[in-house]
C-alpha positions in Angstrom: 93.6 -34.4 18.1 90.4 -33.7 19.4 90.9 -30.6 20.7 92.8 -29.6 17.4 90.0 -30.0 15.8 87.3 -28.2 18.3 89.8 -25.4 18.5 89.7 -25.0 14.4 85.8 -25.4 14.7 85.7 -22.6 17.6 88.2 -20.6 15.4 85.4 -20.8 12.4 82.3 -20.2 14.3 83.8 -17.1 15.6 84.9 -16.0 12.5 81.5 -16.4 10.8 79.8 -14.7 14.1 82.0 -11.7 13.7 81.0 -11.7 9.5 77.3 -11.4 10.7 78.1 -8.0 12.7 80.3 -6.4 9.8 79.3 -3.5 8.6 76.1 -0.9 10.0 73.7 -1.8 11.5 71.5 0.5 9.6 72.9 1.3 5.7 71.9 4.3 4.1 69.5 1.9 1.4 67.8 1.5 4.3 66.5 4.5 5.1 64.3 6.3 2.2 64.6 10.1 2.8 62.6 13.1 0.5 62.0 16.4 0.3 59.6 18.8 -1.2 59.8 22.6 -1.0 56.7 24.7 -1.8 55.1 27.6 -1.4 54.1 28.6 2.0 50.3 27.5 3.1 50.9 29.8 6.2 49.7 33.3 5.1 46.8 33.5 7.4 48.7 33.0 10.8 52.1 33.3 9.8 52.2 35.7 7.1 56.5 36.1 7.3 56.9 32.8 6.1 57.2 32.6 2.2 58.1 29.0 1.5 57.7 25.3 3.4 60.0 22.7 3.3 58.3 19.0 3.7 60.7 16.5 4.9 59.7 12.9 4.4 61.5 9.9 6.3 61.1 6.4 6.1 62.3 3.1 6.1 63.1 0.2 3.1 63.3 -2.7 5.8 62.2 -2.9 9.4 65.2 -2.2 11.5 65.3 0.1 14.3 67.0 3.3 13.3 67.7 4.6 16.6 69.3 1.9 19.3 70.0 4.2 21.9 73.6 5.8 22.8 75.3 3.0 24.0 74.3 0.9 20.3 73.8 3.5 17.2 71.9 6.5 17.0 71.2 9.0 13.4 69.5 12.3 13.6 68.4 14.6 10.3 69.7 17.8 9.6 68.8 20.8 7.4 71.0 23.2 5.9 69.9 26.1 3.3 73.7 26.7 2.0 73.9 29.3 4.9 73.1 27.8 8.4 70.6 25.5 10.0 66.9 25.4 10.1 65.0 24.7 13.0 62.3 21.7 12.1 58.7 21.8 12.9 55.3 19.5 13.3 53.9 18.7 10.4 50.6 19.9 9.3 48.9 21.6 6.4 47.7 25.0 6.6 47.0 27.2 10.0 44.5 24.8 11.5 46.2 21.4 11.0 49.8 22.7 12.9 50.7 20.4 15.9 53.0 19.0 18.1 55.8 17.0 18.1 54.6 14.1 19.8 56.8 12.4 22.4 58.3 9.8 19.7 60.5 13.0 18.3 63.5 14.0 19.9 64.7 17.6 18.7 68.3 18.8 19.2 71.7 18.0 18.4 74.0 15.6 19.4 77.9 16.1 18.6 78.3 12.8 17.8 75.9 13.4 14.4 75.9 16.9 13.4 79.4 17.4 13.5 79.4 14.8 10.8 76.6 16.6 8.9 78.1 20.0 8.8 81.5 18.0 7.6 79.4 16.5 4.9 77.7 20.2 3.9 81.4 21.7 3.9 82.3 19.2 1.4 79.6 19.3 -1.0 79.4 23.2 -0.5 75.7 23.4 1.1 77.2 25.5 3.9 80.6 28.0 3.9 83.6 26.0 4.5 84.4 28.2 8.0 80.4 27.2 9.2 81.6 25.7 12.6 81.2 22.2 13.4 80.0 23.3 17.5 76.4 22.7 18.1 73.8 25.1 16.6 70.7 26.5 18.3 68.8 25.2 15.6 67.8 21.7 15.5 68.2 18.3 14.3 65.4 15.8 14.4 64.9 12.2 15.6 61.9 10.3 15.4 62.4 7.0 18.1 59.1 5.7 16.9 58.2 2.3 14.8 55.1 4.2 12.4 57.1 5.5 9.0 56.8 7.1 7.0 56.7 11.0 9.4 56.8 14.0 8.1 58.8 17.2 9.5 58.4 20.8 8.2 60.9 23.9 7.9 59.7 27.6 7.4 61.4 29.8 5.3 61.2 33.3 5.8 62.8 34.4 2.9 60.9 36.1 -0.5 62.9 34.0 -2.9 64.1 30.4 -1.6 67.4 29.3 -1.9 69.0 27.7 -4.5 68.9 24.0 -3.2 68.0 23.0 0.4 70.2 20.0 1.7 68.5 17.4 4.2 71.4 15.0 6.1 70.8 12.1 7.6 73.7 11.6 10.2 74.1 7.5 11.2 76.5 6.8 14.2 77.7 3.9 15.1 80.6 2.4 16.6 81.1 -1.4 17.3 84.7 -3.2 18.5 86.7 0.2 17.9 85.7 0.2 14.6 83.6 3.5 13.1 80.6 2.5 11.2 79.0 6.0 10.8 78.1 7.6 7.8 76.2 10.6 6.4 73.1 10.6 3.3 72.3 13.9 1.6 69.3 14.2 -0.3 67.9 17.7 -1.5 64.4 19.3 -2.1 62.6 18.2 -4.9 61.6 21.2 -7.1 59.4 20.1 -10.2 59.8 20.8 -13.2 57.1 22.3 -15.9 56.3 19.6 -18.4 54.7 21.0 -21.8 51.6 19.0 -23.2 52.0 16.9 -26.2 53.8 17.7 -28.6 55.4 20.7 -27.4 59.2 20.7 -26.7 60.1 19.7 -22.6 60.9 22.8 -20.9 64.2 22.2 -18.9 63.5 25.7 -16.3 62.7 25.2 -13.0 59.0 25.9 -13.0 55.9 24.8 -11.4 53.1 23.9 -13.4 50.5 26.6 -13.3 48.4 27.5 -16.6 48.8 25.8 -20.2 47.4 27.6 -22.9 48.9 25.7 -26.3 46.6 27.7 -28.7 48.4 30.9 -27.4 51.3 32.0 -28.7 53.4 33.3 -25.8 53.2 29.9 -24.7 53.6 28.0 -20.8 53.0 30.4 -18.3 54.6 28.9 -14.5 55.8 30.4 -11.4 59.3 30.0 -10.7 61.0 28.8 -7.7 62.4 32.5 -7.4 58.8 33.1 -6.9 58.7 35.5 -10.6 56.0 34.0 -13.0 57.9 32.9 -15.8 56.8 32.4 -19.7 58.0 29.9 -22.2 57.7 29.8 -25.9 55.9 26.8 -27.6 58.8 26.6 -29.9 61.2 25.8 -26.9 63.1 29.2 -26.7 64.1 30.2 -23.0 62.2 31.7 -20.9 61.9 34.9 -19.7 60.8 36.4 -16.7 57.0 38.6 -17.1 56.8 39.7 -13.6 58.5 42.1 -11.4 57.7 40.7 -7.9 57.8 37.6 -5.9 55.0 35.8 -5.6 53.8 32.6 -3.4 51.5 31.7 -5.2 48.9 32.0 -8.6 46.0 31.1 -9.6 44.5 31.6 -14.0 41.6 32.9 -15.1 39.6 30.6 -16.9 40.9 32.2 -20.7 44.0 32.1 -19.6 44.8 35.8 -19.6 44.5 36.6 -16.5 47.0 35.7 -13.6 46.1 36.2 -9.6 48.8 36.1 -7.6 49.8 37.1 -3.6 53.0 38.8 -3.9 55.4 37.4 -1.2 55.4 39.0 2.1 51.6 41.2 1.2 48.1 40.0 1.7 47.2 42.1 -1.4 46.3 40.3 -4.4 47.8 41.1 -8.3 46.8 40.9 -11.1 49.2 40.4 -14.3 47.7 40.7 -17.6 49.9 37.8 -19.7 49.3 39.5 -23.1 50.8 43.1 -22.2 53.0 42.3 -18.7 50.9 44.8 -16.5 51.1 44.3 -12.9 48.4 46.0 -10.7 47.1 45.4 -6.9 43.9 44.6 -6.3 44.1 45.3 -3.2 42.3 42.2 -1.8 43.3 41.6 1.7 43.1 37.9 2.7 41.3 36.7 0.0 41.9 33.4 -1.4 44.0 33.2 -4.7 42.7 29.8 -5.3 38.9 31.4 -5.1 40.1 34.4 -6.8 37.7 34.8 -10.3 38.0 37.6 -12.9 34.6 39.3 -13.1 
């Protein structure tokens, strides 16, 4: 009878033991993943690039993320729709680039990005026939314990694509049984918000100059780098510039617009009443310290 009933007892405790271990070790609320996309900050020593992607991770409970190969392991992956990007250090501006420090591992590991590009193929962020083999560009891994870190991507091109997806790949498998899973998050582009009382512009613009007294309304550059004007009573907007540009600066009525074009060191000028585009012909100078005379 006894051993009946330390049999049952073992029976239960093992039972309960295995309950503890269902499941991930890491879920995907436990990881907090972001990313911002804005214009490139990179003109003076890397004037090809046009756009920066800033990719945020961190955690929402302190558990390892990485374990090693023989326990669970993740790695982060970007994809613009067509291919890879390559990730690197964080900084702002020329003089603040570094390093990745020893706690990032770079590169990919079959066991993660096959399961990333599988998850871009399904949610069409890359072409169904993009192959699953390893890529030349690479994934990240931070093995670290100081969250949040921040990891950049250059983007070389004058307009940026139409979403950016960031993947976090989780494997992990425990007593033959497959506990890996994939997060997608994508770039967070803001929107322009009109001042009170105006109508909420739903157009993917970045807040730039705000001139409610005028009547052609909320001037913003777009994420396809155009500057872009809305009407105070709400009707769609419509493009007023011909070029790409990476960034703007106002004059201080209003009128005036400053801008680099994407891909020159010249600065423009738009007049927002007429439309008119002209170069300045400014070589490295500063939109942000750019002031009509």
């Amino acid at each position: 009878m006894r051993l009946r009933v330390w049999g049952l007892l073992s029976l239960i405790s093992l039972t309960i033991g295995c309950g503890k271990v269902s499941g991930p070790t890491v879920t995907q609320d436990d990881i907090v993943l972001r990313a911002s996309l804005h214009p490139s900050d990179l003109s003076a020593c890397l004037p090809e690039v046009q756009w920066v992607l800033e990719v945020e991770l961190g955690r929402a409970r302190e558990v390892p993320l990485h374990a090693g190969e023989r326990a669970y392991m993740y790695e982060v992956n970007v994809f613009d729709g067509e291919r890879p990007l390559s990730p690197h250090a964080a900084g702002g501006g020329c003089d603040e680039r570094g390093q990745f420090g020893p706690q990032f591992s770079l590169g990919n590991d079959g066991r993660t990005y096959a399961p990333a590009v599988r998850a871009a193929h399904q949610s069409g962020d890359l072409p169904k026939d993009y192959p699953e083999t390893l890529s030349s560009a690479s994934g990240f891994t931070y093995l670290g314990d100081e969250f949040p870190v921040k990891v950049r991507y250059y983007l070389k091109e004058a307009l940026p694509p139409e979403k950016i997806a960031v993947i976090y790949s989780h494997y992990e498998k425990r007593r033959g049984r497959d506990y890996s899973w994939t997060k997608t998050v994508y770039d967070e582009r803001p929107l322009c918000q009109a001042p009170e009382g105006w109508n909420a512009v739903a157009s993917p613009l970045i807040p730039a100059a705000f001139d409610p007294d005028r009547p052609n309304g909320i001037l913003g550059l777009g994420t396809d780098g155009r500057i872009w004007r809305v009407q105070a009573n709400g009707e769609m907007p419509e493009p007023i510039s011909t070029g790409a540009y990476s960034s703007m600066s106002a004059s201080g009525d209003g009128r005036w617009m400053a801008g680099r074009r994407a891909g020159s060191m010249e600065l423009w000028l738009l007049d927002r009443a007429t439309g008119e585009e002209r170069s300045l012909g400014l070589e490295g100078q500063s939109v942000g310290d750019w002031r009509p005379r």
